[in-house]
C-alpha positions as CSV (number, residue, x, y, z in Angstrom):
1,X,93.2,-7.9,-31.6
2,X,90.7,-5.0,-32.5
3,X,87.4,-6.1,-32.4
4,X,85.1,-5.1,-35.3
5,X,81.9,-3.3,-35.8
6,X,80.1,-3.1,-38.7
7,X,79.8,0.3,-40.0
8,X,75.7,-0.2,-40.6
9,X,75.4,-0.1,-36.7
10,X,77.5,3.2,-36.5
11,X,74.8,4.5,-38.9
12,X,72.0,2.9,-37.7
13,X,72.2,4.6,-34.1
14,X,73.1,7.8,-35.4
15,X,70.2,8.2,-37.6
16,X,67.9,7.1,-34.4
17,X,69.7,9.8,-32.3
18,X,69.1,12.3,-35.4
19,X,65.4,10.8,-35.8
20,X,64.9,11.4,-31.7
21,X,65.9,14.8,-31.5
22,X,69.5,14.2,-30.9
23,X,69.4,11.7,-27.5
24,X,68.5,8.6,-27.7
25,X,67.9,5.2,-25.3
26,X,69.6,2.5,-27.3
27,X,69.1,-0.8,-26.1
28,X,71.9,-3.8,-26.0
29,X,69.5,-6.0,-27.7
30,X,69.3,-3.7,-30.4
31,X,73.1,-4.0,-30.6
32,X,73.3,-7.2,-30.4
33,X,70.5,-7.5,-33.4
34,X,72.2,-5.0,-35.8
35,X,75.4,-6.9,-35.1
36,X,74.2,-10.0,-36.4
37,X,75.6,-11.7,-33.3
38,X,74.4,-14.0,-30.8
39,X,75.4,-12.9,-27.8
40,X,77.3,-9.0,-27.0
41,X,80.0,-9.4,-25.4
42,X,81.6,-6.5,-23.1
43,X,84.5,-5.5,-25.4
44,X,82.2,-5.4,-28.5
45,X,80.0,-2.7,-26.8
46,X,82.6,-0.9,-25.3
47,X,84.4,-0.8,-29.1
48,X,80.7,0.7,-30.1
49,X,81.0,3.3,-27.4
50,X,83.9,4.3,-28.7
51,X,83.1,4.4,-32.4
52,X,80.3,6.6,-31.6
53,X,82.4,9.2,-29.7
54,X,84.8,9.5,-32.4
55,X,81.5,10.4,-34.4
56,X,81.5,13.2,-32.6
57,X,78.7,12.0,-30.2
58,X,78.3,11.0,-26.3
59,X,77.6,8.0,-24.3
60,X,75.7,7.9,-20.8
61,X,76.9,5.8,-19.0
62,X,80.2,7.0,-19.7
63,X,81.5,3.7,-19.9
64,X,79.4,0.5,-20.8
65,X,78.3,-0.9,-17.7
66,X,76.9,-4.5,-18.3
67,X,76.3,-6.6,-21.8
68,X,73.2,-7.8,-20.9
69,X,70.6,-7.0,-23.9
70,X,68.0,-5.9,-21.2
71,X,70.4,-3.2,-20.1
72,X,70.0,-0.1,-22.5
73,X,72.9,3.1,-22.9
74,X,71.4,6.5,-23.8
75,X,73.7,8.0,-26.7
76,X,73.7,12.4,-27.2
77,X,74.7,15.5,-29.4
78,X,77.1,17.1,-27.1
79,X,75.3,20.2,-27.8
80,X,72.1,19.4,-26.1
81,X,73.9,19.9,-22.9
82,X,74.4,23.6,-23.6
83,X,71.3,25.4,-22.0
84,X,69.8,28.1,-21.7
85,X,69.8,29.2,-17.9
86,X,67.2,32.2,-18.3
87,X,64.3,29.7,-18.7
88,X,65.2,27.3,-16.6
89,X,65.5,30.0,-14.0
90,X,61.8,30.4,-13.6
91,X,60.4,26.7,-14.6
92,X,60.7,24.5,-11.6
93,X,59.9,21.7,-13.7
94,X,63.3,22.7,-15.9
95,X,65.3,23.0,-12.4
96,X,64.3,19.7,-11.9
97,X,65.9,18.2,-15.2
98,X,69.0,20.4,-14.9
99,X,69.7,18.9,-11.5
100,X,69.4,15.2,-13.0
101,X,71.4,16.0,-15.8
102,X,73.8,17.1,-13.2
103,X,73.9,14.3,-11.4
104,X,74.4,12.0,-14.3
105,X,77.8,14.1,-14.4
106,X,78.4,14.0,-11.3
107,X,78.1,10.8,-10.2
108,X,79.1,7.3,-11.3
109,X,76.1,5.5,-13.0
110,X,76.0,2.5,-9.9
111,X,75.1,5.7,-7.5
112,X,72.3,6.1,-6.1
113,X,71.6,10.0,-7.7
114,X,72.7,9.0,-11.0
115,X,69.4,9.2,-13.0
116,X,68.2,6.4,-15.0
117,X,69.2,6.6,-18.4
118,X,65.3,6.7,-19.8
119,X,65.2,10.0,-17.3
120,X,68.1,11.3,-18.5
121,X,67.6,11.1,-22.2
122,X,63.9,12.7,-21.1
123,X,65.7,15.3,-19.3
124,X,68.1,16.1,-22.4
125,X,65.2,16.7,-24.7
126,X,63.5,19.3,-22.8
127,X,66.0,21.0,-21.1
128,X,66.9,21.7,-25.1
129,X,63.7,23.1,-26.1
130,X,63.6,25.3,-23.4
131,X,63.5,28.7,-24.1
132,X,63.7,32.2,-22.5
133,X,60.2,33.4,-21.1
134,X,60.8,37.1,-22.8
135,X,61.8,37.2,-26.1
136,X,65.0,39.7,-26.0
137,X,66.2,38.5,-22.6
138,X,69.5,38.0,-21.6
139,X,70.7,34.6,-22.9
140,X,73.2,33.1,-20.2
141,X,74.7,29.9,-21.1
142,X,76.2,27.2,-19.4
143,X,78.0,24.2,-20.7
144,X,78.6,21.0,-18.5
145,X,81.2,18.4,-20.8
């Protein structure tokens, strides 16, 4: 049996990702409130997870991790993970959120480098305003899926 999600919650968390400069921390409670339900149960979040990937956006944890409405999921454009590697080049502060970016890919979320998901939302939103230090400079891209 398919389990339903209303459409309205779709909606509402894309227009907080699009209102947050396309990452945003999205807490189970919040979930659980838009669904009208009383408790969320695993299969209803992970059929949200996937609703919102076929929307064309990404989940961190990749896969729901615990219903509990204290526990939060950050949800992303795919396109903030392209960056621009000139200007993170000489910003230690920018090395520093490319490597926890990186780990969130490269680890599972239970390890102990995978960022928290407040850190990596954080880390997503300046790694894409970053920009090169000379205007005219070589633009070198790099794009981690």
């Amino acid at each position: 049996m398919a389990i339903h999600v209303c459409p309205s919650t779709i909606e509402a968390i894309m227009r907080t990702v699009d209102e947050e400069g396309g990452a945003a921390l999205i807490k189970n409670a919040r979930v659980k409130s838009l669904e009208g339900r009383d408790r969320l149960r695993m299969e209803r979040l992970q059929r949200v997870y996937q609703l919102l990937h076929r929307r064309g956006l990404n989940c961190y944890p990749k896969r729901p991790s615990c219903p509990d409405e204290w526990w939060s999921f950050a949800v992303y454009r795919p396109e903030l993970v392209t960056v621009d590697l000139s200007a993170i080049g000489t910003d230690p502060e920018l090395s520093t959120l490319m490597e926890r970016v990186l780990n969130a890919f490269r680890h599972p979320y239970s390890h102990a480098d995978a960022p928290y998901v407040g850190s990596f939302v954080g880390a997503l939103r300046k790694l894409n305003a970053a920009r090169p230090a000379q205007p005219g400079a070589e633009q070198r891209r790099l794009h981690v899926a």
